[in-house]
ZALONU-615534 format. One record per residue: residue in three letters; x, y, z negated of N, C-alpha, C in turn. Coordinates in steps of 0.05 Angstrom, whole numbers, plus 5000, padded with zeros to 4 digits. Last residue first. Layout:
# ZALONU-615534
<'ALA', <X, Y, Z>, <X, Y, Z>, <X, Y, Z>> ...
***
This chain:
# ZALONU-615534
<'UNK', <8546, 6055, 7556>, <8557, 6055, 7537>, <8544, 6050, 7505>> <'UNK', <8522, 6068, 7609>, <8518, 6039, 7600>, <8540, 6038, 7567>> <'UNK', <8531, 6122, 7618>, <8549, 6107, 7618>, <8551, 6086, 7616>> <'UNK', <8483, 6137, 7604>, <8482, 6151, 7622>, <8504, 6126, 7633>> <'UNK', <8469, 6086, 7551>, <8470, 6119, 7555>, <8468, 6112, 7590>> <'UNK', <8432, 6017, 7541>, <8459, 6043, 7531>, <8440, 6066, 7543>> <'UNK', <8445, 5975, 7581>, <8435, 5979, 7557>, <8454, 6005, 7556>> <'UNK', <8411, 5958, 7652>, <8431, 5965, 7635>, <8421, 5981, 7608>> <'UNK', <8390, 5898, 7695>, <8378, 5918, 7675>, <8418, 5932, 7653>> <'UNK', <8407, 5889, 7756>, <8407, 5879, 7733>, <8395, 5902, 7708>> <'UNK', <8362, 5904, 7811>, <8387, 5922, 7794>, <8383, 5900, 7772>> <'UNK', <8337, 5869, 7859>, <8332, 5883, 7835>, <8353, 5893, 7825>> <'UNK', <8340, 5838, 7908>, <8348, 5869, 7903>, <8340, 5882, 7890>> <'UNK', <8331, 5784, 7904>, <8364, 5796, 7907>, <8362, 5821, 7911>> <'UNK', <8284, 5771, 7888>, <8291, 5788, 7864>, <8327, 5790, 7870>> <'UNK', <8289, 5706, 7924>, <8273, 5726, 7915>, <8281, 5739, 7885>> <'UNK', <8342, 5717, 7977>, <8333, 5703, 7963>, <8304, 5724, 7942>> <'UNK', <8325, 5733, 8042>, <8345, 5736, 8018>, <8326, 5725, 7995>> <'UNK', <8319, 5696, 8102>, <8311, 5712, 8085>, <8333, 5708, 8053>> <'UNK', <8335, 5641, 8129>, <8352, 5679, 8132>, <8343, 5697, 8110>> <'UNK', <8316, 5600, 8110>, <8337, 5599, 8106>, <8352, 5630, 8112>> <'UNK', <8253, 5614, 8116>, <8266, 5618, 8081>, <8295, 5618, 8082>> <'UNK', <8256, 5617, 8168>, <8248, 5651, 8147>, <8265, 5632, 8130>> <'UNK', <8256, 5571, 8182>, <8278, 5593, 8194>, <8274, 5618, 8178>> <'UNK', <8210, 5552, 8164>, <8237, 5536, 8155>, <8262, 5563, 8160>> <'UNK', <8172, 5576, 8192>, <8170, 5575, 8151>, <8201, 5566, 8145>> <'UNK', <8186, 5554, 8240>, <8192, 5588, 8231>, <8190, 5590, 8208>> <'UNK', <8165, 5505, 8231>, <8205, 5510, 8239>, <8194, 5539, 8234>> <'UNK', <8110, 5503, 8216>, <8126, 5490, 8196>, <8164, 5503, 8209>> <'UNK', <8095, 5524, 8274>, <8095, 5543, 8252>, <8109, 5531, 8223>> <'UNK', <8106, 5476, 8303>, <8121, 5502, 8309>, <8121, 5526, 8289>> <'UNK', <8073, 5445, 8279>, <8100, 5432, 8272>, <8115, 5466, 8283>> <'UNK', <8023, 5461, 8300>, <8037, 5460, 8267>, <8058, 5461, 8263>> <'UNK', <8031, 5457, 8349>, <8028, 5484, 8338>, <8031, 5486, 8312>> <'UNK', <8023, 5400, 8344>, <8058, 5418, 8363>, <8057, 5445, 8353>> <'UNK', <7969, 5385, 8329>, <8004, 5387, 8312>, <8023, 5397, 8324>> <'UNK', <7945, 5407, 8374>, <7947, 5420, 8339>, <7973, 5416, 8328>> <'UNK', <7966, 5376, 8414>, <7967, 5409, 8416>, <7967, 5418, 8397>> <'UNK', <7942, 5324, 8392>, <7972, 5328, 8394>, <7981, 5363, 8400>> <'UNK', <7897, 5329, 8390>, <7907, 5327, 8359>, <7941, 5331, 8363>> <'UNK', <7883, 5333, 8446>, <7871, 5356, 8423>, <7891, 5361, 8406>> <'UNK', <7901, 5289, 8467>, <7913, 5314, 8480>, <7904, 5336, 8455>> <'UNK', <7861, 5243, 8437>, <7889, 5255, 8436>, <7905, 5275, 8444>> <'UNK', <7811, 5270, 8458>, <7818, 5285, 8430>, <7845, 5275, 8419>> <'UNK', <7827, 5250, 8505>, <7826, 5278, 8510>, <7821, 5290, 8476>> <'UNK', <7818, 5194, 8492>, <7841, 5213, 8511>, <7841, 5241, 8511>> <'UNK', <7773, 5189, 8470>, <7798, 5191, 8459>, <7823, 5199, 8463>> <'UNK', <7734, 5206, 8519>, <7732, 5224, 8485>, <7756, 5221, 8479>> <'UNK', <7752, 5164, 8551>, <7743, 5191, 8556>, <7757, 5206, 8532>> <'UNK', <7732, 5123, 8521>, <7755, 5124, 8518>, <7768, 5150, 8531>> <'UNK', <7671, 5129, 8517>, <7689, 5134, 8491>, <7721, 5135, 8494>> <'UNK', <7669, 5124, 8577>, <7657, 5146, 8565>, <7679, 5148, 8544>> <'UNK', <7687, 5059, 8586>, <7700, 5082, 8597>, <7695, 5114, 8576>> <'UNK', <7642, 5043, 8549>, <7673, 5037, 8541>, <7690, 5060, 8555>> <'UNK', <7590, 5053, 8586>, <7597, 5072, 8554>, <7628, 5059, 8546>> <'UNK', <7609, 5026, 8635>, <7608, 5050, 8629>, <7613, 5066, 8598>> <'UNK', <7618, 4973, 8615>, <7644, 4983, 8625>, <7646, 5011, 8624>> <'UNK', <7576, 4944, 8598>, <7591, 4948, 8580>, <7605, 4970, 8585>> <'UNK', <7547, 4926, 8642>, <7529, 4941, 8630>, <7550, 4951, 8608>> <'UNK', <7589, 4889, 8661>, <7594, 4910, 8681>, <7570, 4928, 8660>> <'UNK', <7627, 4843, 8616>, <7597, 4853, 8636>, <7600, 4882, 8643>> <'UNK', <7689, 4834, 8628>, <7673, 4852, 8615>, <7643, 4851, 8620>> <'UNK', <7732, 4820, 8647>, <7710, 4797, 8640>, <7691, 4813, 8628>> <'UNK', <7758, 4831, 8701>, <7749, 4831, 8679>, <7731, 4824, 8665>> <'UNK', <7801, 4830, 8758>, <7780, 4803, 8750>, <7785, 4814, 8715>> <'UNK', <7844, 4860, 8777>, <7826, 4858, 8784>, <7798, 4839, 8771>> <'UNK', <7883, 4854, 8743>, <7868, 4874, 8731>, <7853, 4875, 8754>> <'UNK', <7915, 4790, 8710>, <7901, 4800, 8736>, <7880, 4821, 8725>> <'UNK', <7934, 4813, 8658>, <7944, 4802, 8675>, <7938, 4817, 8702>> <'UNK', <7886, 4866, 8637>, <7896, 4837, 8636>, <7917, 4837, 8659>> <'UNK', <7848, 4916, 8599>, <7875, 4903, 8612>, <7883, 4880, 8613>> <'UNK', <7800, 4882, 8587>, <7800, 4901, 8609>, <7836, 4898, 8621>> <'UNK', <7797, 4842, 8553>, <7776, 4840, 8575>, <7782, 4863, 8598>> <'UNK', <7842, 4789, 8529>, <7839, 4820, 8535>, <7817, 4814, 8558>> <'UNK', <7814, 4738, 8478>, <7829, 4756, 8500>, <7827, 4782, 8508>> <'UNK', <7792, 4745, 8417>, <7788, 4728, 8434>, <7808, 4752, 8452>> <'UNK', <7828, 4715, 8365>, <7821, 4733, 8371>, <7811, 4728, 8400>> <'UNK', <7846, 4667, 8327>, <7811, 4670, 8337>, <7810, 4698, 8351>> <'UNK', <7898, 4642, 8381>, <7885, 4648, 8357>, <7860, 4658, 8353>> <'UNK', <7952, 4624, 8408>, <7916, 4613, 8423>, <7906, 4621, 8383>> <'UNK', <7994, 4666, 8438>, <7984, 4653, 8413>, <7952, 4650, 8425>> <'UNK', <7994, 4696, 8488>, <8019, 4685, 8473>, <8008, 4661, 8462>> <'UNK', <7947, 4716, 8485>, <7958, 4710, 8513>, <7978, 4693, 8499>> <'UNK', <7958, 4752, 8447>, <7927, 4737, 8453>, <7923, 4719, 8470>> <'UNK', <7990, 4784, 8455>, <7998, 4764, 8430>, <7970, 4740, 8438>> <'UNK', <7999, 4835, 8486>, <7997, 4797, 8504>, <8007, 4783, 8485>> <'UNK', <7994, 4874, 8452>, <7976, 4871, 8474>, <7978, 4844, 8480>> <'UNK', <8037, 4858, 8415>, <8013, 4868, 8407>, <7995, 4860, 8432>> <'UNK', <8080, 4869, 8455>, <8073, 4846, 8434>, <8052, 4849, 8423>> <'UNK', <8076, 4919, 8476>, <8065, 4899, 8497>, <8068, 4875, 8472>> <'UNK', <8090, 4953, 8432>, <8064, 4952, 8439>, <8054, 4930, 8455>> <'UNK', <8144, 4942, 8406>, <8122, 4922, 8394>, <8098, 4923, 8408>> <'UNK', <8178, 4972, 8432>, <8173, 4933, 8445>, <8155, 4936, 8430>> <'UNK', <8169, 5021, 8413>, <8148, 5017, 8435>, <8151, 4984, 8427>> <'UNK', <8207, 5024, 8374>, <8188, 5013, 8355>, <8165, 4999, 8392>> <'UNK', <8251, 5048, 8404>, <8253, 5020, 8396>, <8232, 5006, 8387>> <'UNK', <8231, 5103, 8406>, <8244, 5074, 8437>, <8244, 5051, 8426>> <'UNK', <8242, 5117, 8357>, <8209, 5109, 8376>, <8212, 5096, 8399>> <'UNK', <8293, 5115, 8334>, <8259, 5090, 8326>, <8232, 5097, 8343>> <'UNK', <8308, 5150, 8378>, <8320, 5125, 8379>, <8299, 5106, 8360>> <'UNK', <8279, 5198, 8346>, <8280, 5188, 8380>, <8290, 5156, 8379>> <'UNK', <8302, 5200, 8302>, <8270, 5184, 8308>, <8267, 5181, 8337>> <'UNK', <8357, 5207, 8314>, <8342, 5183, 8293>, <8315, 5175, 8296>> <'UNK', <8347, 5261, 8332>, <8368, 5235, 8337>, <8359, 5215, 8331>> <'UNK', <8320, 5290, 8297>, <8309, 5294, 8321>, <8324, 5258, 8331>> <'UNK', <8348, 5287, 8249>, <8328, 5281, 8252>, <8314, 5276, 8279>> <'UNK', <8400, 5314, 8265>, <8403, 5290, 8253>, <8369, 5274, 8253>> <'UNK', <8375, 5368, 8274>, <8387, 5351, 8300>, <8385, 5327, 8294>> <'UNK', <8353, 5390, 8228>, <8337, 5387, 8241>, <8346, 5370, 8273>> <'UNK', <8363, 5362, 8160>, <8381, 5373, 8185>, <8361, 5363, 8214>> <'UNK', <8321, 5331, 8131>, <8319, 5361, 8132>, <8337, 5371, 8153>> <'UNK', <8298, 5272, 8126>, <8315, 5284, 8135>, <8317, 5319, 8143>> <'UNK', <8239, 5256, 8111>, <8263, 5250, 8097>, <8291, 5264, 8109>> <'UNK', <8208, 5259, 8152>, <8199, 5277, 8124>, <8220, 5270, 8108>> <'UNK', <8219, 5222, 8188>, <8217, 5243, 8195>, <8214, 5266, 8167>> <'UNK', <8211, 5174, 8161>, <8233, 5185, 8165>, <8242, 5208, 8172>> <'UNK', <8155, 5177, 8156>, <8174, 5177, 8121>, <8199, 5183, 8133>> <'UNK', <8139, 5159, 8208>, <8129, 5196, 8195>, <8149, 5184, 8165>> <'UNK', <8170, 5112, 8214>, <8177, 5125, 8225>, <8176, 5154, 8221>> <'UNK', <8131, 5085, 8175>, <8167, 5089, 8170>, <8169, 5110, 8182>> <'UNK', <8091, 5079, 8209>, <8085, 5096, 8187>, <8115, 5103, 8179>> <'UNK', <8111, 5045, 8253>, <8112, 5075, 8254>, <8111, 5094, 8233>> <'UNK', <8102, 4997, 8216>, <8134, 5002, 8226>, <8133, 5034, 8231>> <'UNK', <8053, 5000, 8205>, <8066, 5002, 8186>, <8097, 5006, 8197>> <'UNK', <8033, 4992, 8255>, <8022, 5002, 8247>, <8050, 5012, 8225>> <'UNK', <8063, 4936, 8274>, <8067, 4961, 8287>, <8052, 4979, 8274>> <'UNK', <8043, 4900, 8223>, <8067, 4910, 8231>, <8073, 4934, 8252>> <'UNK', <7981, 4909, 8255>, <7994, 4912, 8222>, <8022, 4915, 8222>> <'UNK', <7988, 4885, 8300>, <7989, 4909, 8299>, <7987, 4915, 8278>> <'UNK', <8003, 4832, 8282>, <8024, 4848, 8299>, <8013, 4868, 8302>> <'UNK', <7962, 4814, 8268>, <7986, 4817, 8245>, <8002, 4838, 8259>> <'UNK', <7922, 4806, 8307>, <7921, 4834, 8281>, <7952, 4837, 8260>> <'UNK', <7936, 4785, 8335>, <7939, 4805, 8345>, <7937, 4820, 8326>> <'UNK', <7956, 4727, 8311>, <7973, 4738, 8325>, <7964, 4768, 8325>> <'UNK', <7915, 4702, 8253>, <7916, 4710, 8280>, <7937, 4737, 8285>> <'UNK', <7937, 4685, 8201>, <7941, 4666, 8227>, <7933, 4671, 8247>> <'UNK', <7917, 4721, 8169>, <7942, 4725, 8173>, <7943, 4713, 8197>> <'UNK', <7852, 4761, 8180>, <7864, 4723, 8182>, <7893, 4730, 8196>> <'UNK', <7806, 4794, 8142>, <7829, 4784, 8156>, <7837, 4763, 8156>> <'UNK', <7759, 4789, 8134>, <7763, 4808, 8132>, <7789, 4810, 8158>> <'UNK', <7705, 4742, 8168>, <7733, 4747, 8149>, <7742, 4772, 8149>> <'UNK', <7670, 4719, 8199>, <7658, 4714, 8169>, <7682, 4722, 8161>> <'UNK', <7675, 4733, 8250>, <7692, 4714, 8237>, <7683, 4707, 8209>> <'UNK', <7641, 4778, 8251>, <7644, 4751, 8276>, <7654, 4725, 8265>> <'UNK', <7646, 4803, 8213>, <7615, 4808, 8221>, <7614, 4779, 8235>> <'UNK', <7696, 4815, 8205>, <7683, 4804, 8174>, <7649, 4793, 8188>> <'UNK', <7713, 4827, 8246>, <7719, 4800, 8245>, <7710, 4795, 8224>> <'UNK', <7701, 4888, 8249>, <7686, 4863, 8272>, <7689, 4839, 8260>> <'UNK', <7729, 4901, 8214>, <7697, 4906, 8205>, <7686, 4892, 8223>> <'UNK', <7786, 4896, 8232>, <7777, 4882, 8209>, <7743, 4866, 8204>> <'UNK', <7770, 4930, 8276>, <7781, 4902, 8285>, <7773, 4894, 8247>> <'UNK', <7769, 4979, 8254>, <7740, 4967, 8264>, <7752, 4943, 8265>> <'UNK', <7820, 4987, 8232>, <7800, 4983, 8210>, <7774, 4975, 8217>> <'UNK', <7855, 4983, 8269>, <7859, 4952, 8251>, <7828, 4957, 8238>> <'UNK', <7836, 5025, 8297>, <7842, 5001, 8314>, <7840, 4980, 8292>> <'UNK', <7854, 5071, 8266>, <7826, 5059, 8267>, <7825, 5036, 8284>> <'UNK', <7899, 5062, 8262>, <7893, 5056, 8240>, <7861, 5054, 8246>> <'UNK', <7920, 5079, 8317>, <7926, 5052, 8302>, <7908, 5039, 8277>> <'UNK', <7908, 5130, 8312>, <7887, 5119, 8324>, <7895, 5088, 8325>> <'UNK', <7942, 5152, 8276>, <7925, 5148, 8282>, <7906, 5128, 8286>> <'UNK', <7989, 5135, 8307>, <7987, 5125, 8280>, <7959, 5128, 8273>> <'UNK', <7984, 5171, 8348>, <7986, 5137, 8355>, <7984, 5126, 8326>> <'UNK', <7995, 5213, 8325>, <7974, 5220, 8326>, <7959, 5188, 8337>> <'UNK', <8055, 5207, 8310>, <8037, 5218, 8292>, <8008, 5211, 8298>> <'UNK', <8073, 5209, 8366>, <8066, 5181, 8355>, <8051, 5186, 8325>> <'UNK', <8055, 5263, 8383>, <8046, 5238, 8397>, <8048, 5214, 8375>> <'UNK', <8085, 5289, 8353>, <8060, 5289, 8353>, <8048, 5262, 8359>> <'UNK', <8139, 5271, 8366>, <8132, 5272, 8342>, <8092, 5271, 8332>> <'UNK', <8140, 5277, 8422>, <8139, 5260, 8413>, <8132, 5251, 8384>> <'UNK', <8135, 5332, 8421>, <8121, 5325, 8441>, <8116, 5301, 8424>> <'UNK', <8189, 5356, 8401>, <8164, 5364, 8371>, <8145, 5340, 8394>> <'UNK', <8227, 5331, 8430>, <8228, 5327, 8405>, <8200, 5327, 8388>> <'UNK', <8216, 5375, 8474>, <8217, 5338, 8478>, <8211, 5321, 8445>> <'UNK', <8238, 5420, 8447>, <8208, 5409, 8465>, <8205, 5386, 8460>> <'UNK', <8288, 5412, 8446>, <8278, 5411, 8422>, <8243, 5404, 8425>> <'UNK', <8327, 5365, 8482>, <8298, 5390, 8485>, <8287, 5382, 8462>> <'UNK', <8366, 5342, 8510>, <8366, 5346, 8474>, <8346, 5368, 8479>> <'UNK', <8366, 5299, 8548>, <8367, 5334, 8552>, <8373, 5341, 8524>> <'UNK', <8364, 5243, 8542>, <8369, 5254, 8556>, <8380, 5285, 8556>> <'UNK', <8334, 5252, 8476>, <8368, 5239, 8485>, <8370, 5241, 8506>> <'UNK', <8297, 5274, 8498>, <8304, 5285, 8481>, <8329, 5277, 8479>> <'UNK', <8261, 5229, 8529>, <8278, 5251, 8552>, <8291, 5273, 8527>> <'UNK', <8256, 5182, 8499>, <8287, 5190, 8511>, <8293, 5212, 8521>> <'UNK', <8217, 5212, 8475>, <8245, 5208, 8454>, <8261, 5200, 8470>> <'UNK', <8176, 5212, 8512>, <8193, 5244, 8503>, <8209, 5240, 8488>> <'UNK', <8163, 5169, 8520>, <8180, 5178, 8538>, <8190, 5210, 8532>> <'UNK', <8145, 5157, 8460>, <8174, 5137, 8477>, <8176, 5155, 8493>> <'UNK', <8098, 5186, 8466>, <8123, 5194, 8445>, <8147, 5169, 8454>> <'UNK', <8069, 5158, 8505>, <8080, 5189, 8511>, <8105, 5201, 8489>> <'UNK', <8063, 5113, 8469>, <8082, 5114, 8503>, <8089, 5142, 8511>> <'UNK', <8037, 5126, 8434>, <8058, 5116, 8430>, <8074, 5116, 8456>> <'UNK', <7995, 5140, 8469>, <7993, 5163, 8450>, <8029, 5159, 8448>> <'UNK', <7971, 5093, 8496>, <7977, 5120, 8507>, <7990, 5138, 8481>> <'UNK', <7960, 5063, 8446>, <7984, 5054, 8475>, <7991, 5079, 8479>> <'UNK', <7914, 5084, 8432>, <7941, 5091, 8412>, <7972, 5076, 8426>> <'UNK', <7882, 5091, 8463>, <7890, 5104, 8462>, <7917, 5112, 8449>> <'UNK', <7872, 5026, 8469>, <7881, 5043, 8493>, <7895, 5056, 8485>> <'UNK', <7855, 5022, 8404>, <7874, 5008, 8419>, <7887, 5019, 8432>> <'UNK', <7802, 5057, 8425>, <7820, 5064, 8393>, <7854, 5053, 8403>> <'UNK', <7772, 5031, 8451>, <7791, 5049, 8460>, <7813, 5068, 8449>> <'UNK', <7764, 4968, 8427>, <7779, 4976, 8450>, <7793, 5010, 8458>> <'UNK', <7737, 5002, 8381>, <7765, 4988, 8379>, <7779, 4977, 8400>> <'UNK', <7685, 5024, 8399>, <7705, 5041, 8387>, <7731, 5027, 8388>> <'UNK', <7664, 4979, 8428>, <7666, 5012, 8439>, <7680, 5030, 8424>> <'UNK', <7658, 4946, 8389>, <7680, 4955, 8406>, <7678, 4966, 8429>> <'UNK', <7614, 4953, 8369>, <7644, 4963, 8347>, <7655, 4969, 8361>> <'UNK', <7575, 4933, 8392>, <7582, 4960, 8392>, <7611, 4967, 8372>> <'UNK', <7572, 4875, 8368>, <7596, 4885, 8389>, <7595, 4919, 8401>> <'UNK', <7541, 4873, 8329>, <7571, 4880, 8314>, <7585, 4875, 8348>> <'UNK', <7492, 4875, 8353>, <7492, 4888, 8341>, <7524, 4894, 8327>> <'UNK', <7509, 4809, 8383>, <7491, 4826, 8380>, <7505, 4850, 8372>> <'UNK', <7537, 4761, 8405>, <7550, 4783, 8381>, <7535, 4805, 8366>> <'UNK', <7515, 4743, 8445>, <7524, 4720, 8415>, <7537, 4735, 8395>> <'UNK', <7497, 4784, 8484>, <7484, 4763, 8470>, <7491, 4742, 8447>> <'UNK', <7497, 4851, 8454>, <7516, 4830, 8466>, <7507, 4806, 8467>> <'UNK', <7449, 4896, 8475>, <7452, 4880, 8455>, <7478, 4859, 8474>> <'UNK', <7453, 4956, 8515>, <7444, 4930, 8506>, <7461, 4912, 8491>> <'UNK', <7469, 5026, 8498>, <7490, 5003, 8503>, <7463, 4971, 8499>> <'UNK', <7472, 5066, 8460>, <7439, 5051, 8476>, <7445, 5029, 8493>> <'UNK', <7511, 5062, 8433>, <7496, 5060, 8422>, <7459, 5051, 8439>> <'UNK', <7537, 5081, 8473>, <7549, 5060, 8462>, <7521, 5060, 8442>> <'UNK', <7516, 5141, 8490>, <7523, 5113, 8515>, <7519, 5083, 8498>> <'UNK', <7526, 5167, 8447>, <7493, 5162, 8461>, <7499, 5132, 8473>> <'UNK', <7581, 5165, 8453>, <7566, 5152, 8430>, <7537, 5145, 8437>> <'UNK', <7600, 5187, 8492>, <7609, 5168, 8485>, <7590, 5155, 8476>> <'UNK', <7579, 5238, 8483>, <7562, 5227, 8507>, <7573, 5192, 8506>> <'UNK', <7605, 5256, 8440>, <7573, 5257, 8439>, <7566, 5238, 8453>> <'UNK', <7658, 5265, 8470>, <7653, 5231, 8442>, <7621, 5246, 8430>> <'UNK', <7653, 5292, 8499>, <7654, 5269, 8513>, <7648, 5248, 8485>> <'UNK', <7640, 5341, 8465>, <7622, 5342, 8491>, <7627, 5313, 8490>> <'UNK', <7695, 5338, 8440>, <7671, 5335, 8417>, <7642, 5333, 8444>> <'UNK', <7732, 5350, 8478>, <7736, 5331, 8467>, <7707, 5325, 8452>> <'UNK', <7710, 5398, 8497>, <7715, 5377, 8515>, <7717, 5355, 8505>> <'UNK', <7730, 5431, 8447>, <7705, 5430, 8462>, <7693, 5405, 8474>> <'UNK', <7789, 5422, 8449>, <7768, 5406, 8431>, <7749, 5403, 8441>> <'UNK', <7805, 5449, 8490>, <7806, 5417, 8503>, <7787, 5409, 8467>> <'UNK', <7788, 5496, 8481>, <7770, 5487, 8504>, <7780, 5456, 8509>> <'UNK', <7819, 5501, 8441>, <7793, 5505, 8438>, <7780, 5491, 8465>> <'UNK', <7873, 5498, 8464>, <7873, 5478, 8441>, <7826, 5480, 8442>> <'UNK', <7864, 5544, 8505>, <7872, 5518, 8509>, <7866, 5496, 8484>> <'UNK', <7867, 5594, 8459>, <7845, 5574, 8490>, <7844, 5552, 8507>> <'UNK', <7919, 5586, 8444>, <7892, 5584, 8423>, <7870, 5578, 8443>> <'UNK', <7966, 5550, 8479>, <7956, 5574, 8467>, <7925, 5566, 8459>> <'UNK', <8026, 5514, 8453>, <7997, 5514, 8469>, <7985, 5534, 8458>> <'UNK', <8087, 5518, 8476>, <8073, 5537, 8455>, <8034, 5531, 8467>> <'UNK', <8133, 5488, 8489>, <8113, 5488, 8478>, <8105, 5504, 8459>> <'UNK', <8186, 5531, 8507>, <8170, 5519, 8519>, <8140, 5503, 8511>> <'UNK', <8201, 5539, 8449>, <8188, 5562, 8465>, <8178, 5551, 8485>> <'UNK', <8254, 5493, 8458>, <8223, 5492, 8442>, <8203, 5509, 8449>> <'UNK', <8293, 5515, 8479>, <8278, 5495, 8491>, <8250, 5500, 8473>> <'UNK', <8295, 5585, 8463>, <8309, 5563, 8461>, <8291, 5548, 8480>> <'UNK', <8260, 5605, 8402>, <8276, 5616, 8428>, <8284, 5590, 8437>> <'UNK', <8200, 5640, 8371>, <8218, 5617, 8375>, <8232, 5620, 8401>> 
***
């Protein structure tokens, strides 16, 4: 590959040693969260969120790194910039999806409910969830590789407003979700018990760094998906150098 894009090329020791790293921290995650003491009015269904706080985090982070590589792609037009963000929010879809699916499995445990339209934080990340999914259908819908780059850059700057709506809907709306314990307002004063903070940090460890993972895979996918694309459009078609068959003599006569 030539050009801006050749700039990402993560190499095969790199993608291995940040899995490594990645599968080491969500072990030590899990030991943590699991020997984690009992919540007192939640018991046993607030280890969930050791997974759905950082599930959350991560999928901020994931979506924010694909916003700032879709403008710097309308900034520069770096084909780089382009595949960076594609991953990224690919991989924010993700970890969106496990965000709604423990948040569900907490509120069937807490709330006696699967779901409750009438709370603010889950609708709104159901809609941001589903707005990005558009976003991978758009991407798979447009074959001119500039016209595409254009277009999803511009829906990933735009889809971000929904993340801080999502985050300060809890804040917004007085609904059964209860508030933010780590990012808040005031980020000095958390309401977290301090026996919590370690194994939460740990797993969010893990997710940060098996987002850097999932995003190095896909940039290396997505770079071998454009050379499959650049072969079939140079390459000659298949059976353009057979001879038509001829009937007859020496003369086709």
């Amino acid at each position: 590959m030539t050009g801006p894009a050749a700039a990402v090329r993560p190499r095969s020791r790199v993608i291995a040693a940040t899995g490594v790293a990645a599968l080491c921290l969500m072990v030590v995650g899990l030991y943590m969260s699991v020997t984690a003491p009992d919540e007192e009015t939640q018991g046993e269904a607030a280890r969930l969120l050791f997974v759905h706080v950082p599930s959350a985090i991560t999928a901020y982070i994931a979506l924010g790194t694909g916003l700032a590589a879709a403008a710097w792609y309308l900034i520069r037009r770096s084909s780089a910039a382009d595949l960076v963000s594609a991953a990224a929010i690919e991989v924010g879809v993700l970890f969106t999806a496990i965000t709604l699916l423990t948040g569900m499995i907490w509120g069937r445990f807490v709330w006696g409910v699967w779901w409750d339209w009438g709370d603010a934080r889950m609708v709104s990340t159901a809609v941001l969830f589903f707005f990005y999914l558009g976003y991978l259908a758009l991407r798979r819908s447009i074959m001119d590789a500039r016209v595409r780059a254009v277009r999803c850059a511009v829906l990933g700057i735009v889809g971000f407003v929904q993340v801080p709506i999502v985050h300060y809907s809890v804040l917004w709306f007085r609904t059964l979700h209860q508030g933010p314990s780590i990012i808040r307002p005031d980020l000095a004063n958390s309401t977290m018990d301090a026996a919590f903070v370690a194994p939460l940090g740990a797993v969010l460890a893990a997710f940060v760094v098996t987002l850097a993972y999932l995003m190095l895979v896909r940039v290396r996918i997505a770079r071998l998906e454009a050379a499959v694309a650049r072969s079939a459009t140079t390459s000659q078609p298949v059976g353009a150098s057979v001879d038509p068959p001829r009937i007859g003599g020496r003369d086709g006569g």
